[in-house]
KEKOL-585752 format. One line per 2 residues: their letters; for each residue x, y negated, z of N, C-alpha, C, O. Coordinates in nm, 3 decimals. Layout:
% KEKOL-585752
A = X,Y,Z,X,Y,Z,X,Y,Z,X,Y,Z  ...
% end
This chain:
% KEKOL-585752
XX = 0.644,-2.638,0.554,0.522,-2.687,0.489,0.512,-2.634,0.346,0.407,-2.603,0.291  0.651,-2.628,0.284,0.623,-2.573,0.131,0.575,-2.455,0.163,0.455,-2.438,0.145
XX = 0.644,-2.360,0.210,0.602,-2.187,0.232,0.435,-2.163,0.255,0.375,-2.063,0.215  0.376,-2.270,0.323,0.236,-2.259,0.414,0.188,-2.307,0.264,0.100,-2.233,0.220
XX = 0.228,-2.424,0.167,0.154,-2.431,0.036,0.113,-2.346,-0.075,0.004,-2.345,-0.133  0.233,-2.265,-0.101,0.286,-2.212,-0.161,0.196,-2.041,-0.124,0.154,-1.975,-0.219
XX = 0.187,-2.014,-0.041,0.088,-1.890,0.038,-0.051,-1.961,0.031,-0.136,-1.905,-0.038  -0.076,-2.047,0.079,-0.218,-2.100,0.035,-0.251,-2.080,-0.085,-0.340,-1.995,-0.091
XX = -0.217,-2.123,-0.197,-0.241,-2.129,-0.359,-0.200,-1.974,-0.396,-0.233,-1.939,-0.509  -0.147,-1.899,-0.334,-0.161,-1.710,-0.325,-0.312,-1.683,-0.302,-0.409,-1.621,-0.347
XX = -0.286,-1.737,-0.240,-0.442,-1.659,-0.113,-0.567,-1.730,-0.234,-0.682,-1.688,-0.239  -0.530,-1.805,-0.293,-0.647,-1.910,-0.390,-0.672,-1.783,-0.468,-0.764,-1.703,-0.450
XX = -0.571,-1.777,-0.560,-0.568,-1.710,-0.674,-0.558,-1.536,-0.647,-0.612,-1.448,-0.715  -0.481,-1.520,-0.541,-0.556,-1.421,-0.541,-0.701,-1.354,-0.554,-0.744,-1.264,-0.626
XX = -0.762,-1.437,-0.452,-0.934,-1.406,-0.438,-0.998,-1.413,-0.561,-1.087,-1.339,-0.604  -0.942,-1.514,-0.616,-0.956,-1.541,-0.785,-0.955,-1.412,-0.877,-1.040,-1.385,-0.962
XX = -0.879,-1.360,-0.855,-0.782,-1.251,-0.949,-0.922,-1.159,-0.899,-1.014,-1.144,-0.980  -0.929,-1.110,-0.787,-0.958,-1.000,-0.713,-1.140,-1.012,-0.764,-1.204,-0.926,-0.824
XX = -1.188,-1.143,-0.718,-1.323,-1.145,-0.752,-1.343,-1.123,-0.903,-1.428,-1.038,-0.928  -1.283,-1.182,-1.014,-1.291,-1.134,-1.142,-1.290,-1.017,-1.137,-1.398,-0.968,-1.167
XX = -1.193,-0.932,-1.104,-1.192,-0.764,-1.095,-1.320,-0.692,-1.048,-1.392,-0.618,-1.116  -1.333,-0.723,-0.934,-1.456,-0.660,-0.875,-1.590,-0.596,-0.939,-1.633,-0.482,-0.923
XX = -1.648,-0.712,-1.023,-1.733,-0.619,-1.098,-1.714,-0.513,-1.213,-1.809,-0.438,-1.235  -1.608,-0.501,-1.281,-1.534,-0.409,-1.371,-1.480,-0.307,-1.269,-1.508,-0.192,-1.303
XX = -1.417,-0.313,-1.166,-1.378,-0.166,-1.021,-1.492,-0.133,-1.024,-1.523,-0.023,-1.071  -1.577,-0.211,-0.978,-1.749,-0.123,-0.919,-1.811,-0.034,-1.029,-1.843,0.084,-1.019
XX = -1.823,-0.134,-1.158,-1.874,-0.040,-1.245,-1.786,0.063,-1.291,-1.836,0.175,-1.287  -1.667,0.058,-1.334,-1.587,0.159,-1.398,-1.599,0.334,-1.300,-1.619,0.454,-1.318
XX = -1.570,0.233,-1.198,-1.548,0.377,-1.086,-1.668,0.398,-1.004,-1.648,0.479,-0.914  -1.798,0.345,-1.007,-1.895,0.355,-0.905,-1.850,0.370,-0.783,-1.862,0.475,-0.719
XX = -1.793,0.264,-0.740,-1.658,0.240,-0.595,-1.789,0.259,-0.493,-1.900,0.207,-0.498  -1.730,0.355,-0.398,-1.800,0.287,-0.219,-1.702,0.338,-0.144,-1.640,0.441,-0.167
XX = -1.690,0.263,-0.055,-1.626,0.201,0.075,-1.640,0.240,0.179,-1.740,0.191,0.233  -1.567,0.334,0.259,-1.621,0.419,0.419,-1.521,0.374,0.506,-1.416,0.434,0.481
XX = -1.511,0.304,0.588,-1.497,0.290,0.697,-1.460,0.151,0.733,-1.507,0.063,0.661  -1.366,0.108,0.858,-1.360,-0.024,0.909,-1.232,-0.060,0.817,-1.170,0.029,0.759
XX = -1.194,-0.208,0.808,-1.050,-0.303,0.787,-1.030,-0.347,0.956,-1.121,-0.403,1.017  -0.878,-0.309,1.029,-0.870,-0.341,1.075,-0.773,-0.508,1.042,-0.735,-0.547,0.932
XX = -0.756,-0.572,1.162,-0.750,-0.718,1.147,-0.585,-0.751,1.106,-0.537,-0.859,1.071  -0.510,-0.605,1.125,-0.382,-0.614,1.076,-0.302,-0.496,1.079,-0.323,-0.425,1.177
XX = -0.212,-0.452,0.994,-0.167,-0.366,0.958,-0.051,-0.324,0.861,0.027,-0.411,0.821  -0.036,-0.177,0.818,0.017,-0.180,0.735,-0.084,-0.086,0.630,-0.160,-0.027,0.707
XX = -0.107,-0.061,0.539,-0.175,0.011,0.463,-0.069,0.105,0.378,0.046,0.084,0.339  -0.154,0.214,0.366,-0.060,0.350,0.340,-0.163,0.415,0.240,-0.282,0.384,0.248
XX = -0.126,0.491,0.160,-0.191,0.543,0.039,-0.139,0.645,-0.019,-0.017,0.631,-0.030  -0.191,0.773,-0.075,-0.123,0.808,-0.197,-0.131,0.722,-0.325,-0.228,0.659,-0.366
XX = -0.007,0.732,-0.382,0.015,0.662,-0.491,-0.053,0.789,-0.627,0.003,0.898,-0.621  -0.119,0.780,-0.693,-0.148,0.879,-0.769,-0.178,0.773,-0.968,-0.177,0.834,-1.075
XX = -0.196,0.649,-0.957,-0.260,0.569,-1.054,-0.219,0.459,-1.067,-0.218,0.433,-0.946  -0.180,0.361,-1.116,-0.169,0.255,-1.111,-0.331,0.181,-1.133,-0.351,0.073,-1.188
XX = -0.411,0.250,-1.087,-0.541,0.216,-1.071,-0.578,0.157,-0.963,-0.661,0.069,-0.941  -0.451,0.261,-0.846,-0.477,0.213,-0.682,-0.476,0.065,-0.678,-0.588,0.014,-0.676
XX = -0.384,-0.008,-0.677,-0.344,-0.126,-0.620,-0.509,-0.182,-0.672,-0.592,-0.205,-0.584  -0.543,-0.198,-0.803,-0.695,-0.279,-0.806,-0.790,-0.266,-0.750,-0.879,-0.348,-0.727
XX = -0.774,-0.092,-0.704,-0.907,-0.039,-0.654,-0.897,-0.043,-0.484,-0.991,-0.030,-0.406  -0.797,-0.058,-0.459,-0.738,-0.099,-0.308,-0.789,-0.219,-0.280,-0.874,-0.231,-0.192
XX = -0.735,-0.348,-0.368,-0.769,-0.522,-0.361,-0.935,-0.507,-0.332,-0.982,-0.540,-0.223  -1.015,-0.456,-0.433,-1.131,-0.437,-0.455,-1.205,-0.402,-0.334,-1.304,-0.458,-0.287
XX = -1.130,-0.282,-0.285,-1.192,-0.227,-0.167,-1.157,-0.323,-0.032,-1.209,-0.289,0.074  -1.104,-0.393,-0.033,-1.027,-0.497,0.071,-1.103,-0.585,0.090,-1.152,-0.613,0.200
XX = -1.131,-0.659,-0.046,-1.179,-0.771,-0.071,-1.131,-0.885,-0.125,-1.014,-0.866,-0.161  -1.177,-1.017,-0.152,-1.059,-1.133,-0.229,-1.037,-1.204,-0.061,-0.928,-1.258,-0.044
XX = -1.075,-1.204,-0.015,-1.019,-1.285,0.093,-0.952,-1.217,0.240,-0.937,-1.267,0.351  -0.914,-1.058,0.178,-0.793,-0.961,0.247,-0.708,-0.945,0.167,-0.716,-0.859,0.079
XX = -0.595,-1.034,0.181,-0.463,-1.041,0.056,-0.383,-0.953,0.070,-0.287,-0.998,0.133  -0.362,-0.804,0.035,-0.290,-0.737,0.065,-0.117,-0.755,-0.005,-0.107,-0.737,-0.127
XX = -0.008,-0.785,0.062,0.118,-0.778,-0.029,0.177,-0.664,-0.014,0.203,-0.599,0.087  0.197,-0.643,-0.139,0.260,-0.493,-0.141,0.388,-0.525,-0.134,0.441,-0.633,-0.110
XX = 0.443,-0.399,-0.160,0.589,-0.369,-0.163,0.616,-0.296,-0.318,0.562,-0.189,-0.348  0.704,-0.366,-0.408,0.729,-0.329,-0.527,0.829,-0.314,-0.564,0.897,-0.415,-0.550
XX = 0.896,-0.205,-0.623,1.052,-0.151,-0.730,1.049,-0.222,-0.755,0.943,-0.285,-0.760  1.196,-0.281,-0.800,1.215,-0.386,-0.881,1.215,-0.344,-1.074,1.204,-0.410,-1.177
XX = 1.231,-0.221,-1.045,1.187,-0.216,-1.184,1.039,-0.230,-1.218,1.013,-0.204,-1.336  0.909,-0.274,-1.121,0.805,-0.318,-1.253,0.825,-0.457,-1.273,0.717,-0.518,-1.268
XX = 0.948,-0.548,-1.299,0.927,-0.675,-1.325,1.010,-0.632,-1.479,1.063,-0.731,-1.529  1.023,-0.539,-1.539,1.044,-0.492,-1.676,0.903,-0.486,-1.739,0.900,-0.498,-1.862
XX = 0.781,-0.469,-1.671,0.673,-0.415,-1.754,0.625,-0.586,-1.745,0.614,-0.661,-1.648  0.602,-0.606,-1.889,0.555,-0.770,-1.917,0.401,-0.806,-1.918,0.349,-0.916,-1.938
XX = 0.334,-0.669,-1.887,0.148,-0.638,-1.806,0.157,-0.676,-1.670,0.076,-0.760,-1.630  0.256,-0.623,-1.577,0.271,-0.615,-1.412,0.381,-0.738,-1.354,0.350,-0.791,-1.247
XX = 0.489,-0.777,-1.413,0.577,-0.867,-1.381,0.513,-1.008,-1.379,0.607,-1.087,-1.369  0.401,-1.071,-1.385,0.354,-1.208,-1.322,0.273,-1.109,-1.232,0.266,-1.035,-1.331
XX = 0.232,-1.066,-1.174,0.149,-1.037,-1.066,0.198,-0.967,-0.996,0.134,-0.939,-0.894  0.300,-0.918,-1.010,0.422,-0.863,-0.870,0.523,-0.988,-0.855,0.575,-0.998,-0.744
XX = 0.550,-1.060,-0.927,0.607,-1.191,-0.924,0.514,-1.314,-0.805,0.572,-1.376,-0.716  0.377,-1.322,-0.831,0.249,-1.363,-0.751,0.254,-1.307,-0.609,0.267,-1.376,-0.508
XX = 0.246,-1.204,-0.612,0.175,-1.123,-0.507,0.231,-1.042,-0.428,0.185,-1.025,-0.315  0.363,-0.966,-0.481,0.380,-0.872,-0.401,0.531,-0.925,-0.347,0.584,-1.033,-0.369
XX = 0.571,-0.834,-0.284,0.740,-0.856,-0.251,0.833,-0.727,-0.318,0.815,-0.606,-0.307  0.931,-0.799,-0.386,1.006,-0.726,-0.501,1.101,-0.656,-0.419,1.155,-0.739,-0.347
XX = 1.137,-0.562,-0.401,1.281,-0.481,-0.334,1.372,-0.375,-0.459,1.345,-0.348,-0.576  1.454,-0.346,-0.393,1.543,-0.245,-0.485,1.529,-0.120,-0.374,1.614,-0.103,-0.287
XX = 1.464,-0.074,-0.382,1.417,0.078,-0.311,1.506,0.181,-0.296,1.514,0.256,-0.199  1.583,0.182,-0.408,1.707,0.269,-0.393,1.830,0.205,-0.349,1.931,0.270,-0.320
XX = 1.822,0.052,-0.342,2.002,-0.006,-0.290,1.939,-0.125,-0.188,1.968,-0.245,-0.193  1.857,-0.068,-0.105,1.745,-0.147,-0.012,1.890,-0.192,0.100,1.966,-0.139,0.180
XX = 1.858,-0.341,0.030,2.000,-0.392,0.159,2.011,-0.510,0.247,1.919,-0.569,0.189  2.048,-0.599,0.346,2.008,-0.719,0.385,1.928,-0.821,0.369,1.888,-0.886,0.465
XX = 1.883,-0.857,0.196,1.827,-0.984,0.127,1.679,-0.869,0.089,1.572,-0.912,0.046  1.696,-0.773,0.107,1.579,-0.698,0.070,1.511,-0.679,0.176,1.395,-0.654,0.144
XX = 1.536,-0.680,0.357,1.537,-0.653,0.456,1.417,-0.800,0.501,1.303,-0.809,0.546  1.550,-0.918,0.446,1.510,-1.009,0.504,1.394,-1.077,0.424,1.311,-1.162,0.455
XX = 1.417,-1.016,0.321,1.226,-1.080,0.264,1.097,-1.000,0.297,0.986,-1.048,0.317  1.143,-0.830,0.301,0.999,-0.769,0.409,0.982,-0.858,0.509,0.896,-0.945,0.498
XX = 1.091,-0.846,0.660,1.030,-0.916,0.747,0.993,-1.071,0.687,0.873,-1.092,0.703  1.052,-1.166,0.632,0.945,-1.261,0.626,0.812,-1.253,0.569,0.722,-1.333,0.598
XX = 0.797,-1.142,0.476,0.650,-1.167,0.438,0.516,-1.067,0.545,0.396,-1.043,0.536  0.624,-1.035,0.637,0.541,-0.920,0.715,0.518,-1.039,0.785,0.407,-1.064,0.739
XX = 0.550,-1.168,0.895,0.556,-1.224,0.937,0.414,-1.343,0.916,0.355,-1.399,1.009  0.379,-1.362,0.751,0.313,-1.420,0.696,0.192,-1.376,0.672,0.092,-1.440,0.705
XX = 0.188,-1.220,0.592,0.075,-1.140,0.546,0.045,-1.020,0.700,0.093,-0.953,0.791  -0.071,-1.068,0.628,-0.222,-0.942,0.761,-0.184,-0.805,0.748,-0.149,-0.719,0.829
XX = -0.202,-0.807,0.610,-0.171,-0.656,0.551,-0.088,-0.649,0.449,-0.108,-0.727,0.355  0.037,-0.546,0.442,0.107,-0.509,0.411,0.074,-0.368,0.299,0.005,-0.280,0.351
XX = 0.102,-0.353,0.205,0.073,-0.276,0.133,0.168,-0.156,0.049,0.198,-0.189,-0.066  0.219,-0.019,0.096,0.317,0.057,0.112,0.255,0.191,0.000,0.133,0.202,0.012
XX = 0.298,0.260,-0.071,0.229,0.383,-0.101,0.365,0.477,-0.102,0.426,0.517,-0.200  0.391,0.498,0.027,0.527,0.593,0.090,0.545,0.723,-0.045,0.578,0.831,0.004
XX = 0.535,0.726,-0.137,0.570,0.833,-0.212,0.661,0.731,-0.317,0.750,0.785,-0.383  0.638,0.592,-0.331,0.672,0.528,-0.402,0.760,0.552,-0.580,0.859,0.509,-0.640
XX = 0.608,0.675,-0.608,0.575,0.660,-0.753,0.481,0.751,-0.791,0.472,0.839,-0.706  0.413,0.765,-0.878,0.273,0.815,-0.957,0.364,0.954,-0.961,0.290,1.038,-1.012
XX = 0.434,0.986,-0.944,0.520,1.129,-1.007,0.433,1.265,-0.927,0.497,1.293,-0.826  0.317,1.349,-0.939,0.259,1.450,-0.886,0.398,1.526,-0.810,0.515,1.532,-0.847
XX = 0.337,1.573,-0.704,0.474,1.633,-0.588,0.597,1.582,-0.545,0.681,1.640,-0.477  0.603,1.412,-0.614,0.669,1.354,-0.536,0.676,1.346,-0.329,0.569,1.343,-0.268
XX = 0.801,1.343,-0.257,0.782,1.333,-0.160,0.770,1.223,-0.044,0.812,1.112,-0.076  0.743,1.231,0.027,0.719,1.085,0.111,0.834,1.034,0.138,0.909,1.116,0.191
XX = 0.885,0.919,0.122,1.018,0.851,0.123,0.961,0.756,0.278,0.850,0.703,0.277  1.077,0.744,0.432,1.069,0.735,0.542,1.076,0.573,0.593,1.071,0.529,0.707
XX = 1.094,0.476,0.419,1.115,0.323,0.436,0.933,0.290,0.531,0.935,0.203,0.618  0.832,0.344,0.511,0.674,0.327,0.554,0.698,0.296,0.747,0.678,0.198,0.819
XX = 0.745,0.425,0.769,0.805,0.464,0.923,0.891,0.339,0.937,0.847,0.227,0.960  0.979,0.363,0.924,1.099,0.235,0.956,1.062,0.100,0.948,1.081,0.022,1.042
XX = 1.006,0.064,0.828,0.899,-0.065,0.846,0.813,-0.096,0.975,0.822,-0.191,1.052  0.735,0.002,0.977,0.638,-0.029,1.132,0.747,-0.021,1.235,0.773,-0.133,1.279
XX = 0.843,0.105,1.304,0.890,0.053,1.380,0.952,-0.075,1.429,0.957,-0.115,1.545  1.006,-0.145,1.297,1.089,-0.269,1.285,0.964,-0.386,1.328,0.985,-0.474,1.412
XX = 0.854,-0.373,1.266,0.737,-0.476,1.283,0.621,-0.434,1.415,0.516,-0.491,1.446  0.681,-0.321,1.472,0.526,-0.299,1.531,0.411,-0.286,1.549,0.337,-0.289,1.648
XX = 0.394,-0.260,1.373,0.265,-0.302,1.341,0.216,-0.124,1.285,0.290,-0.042,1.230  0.051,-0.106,1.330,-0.040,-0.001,1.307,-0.016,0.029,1.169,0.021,-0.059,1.091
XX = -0.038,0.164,1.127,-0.066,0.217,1.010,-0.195,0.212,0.971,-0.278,0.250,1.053  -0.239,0.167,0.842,-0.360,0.160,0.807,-0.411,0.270,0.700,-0.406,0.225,0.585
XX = -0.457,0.397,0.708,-0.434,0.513,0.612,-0.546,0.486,0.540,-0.638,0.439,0.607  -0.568,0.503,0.416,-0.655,0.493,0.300,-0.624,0.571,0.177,-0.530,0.569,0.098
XX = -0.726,0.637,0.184,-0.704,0.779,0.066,-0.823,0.729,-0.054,-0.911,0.648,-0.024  -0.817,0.764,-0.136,-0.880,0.724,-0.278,-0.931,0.835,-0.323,-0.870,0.897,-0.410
XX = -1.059,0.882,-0.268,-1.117,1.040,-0.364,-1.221,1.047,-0.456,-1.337,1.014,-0.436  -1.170,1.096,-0.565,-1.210,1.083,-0.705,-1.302,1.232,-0.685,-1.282,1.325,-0.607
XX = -1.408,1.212,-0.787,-1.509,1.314,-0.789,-1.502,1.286,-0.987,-1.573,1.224,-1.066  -1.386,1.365,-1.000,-1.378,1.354,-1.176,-1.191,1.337,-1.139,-1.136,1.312,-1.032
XX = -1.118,1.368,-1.308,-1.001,1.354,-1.288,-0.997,1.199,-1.284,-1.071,1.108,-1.322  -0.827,1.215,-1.196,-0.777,1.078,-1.183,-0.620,1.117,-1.154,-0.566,1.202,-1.083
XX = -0.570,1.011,-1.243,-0.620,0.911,-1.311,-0.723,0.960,-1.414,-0.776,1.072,-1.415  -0.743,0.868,-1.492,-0.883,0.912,-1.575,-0.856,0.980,-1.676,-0.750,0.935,-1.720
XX = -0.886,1.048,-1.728,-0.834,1.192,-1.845,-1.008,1.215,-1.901,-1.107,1.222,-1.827  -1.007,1.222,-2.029,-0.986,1.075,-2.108,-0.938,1.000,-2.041,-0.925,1.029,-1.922
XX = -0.880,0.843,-2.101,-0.848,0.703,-2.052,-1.022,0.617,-2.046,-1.061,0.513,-1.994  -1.078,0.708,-2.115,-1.210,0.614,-2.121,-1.307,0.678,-2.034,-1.419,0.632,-2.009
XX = -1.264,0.772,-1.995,-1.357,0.828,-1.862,-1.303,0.856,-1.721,-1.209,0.926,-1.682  -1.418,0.758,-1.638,-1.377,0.725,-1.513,-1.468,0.767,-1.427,-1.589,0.741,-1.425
XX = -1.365,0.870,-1.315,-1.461,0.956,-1.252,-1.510,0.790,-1.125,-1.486,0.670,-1.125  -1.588,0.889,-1.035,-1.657,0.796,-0.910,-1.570,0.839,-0.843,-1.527,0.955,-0.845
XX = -1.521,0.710,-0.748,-1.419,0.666,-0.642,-1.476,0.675,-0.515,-1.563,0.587,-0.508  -1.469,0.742,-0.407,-1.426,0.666,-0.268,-1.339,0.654,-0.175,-1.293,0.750,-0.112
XX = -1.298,0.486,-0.150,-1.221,0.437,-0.070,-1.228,0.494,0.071,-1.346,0.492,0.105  -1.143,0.549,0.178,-1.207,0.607,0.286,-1.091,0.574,0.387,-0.990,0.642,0.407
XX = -1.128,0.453,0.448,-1.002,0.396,0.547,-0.998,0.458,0.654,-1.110,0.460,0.705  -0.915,0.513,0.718,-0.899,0.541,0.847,-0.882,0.500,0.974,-0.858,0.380,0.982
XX = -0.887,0.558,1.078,-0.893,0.460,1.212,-0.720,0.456,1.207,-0.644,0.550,1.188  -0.682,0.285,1.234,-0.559,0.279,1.288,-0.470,0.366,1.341,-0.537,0.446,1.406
XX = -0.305,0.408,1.352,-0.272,0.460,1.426,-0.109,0.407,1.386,-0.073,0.345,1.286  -0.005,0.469,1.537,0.150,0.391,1.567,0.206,0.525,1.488,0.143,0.619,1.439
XX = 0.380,0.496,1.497,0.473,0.555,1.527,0.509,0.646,1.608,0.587,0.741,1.606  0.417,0.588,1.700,0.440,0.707,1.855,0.340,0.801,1.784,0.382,0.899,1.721
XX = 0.212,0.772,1.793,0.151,0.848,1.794,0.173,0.981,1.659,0.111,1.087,1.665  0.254,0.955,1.567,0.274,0.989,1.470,0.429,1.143,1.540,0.455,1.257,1.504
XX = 0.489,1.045,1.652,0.619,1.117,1.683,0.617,1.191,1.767,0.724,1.238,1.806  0.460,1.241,1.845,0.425,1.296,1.948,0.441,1.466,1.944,0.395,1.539,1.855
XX = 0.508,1.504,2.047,0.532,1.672,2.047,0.687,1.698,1.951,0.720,1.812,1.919  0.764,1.589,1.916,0.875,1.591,1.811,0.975,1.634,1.877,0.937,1.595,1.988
XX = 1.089,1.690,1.900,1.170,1.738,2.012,1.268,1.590,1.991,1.285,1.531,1.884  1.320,1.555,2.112,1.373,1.382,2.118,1.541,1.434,2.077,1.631,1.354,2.055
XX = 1.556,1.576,2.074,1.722,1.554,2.031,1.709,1.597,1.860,1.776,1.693,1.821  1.630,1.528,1.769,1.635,1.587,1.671,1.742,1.452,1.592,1.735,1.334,1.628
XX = 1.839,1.504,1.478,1.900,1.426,1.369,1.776,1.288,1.376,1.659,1.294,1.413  1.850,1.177,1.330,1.789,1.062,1.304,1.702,1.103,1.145,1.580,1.087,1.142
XX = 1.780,1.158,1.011,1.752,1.164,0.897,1.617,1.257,0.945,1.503,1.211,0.942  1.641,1.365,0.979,1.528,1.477,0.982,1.377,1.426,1.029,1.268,1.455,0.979
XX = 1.425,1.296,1.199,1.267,1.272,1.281,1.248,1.230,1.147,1.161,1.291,1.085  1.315,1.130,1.082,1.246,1.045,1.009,1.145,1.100,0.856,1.043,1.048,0.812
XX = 1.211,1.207,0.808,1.170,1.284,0.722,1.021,1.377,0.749,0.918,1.408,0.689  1.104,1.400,0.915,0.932,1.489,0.946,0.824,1.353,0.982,0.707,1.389,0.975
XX = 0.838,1.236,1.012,0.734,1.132,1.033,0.693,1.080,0.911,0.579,1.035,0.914  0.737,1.075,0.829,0.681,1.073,0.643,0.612,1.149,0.664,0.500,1.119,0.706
XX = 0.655,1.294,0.642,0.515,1.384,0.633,0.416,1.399,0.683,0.315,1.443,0.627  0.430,1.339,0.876,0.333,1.349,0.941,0.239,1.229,0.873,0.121,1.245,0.841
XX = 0.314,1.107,0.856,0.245,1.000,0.797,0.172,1.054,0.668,0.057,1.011,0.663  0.208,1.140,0.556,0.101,1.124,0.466,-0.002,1.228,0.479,-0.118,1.204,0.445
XX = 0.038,1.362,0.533,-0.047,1.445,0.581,-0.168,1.376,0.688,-0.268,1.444,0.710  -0.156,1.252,0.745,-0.254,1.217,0.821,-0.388,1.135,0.733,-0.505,1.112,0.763
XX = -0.308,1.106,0.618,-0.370,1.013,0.490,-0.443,1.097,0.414,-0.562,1.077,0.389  -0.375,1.201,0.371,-0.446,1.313,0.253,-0.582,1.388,0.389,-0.686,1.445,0.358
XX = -0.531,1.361,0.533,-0.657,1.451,0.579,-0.775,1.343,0.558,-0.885,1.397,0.569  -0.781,1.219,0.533,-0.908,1.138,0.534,-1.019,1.216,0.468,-1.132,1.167,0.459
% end
């Protein structure tokens, strides 16, 4: 009963959070929105801004609570640490171990949508890290691909100039479908490395 309270008064304040935002996303970025939300998932992204996560919520809506997945180092930044504290689920990404395991699956268990940006950091030519893959297999749950295309730089260059955004979700898709044509005697490290790529190469084609 606490957990079901405790996620309720999330889900409050989130929508809260999210509807305040909304009209400052729309105007800043002249946001529009192409395609369906399916009813559950995982959501996948390039990470390119710390712009995404607002302009993601935004594009979602306040009453699609997306929980992400967060380094434990942004609970150092004293801007982001109450609202990854709120909202998201904290892991150690690099020493990802049992108690880190066992709080994904419970909040995968709880939340619709799950919120992943498999490069897991703003770093240009960073590569797709294979925790995205391994997650869905473990949960069973669809990939939800959503690419963010800017018509102007982005992040914004100026800081005070903000190009126009569109959000452009993609149709659902598995693991399998991701592992199809893969030869079945390949290294465990490698499938998994080539299903990252297939996974974000399917994102950047939106």
């Amino acid at each position: 009963m606490r957990i079901f309270l405790v996620e309720r008064v999330r889900d409050v304040l989130y929508a809260f959070f999210v509807a305040l935002a909304t009209p400052l996303i729309w105007a800043l970025f002249r946001l529009s929105v192409r395609g369906r939300i399916p009813p559950r998932g995982i959501v996948v992204a390039p990470h390119r801004s710390y712009w995404d996560i607002p302009i993601l919520c935004v594009a979602f809506g306040p009453h699609r609570r997306i929980v992400f997945l967060a380094r434990h180092g942004l609970l150092r930044n004293p801007v982001f640490a109450p609202f990854v504290w709120g909202f998201a689920v904290v892991i150690r990404r690099e020493e990802f171990g049992l108690r880190d395991f066992r709080k994904t699956m419970a909040a995968a268990q709880r939340a619709r949508w799950l919120g992943i940006f498999p490069e897991g950091t703003t770093r240009p030519g960073a590569k797709p890290k294979p925790g995205a893959v391994r997650l869905a297999e473990w949960l069973g749950l669809p990939f939800i691909p959503v690419r963010l295309v800017a018509r102007g730089s982005y992040p914004p260059r100026p800081r005070w100039r903000f190009p126009r955004v569109e959000v452009r979700i993609g149709e659902p898709f598995t693991v399998a479908d991701l592992a199809k044509d893969l030869p079945p005697d390949l290294p465990r490290r490698e499938r998994y490395q080539l299903l990252a790529q297939r996974l974000m190469d399917r994102v950047l084609a939106l």
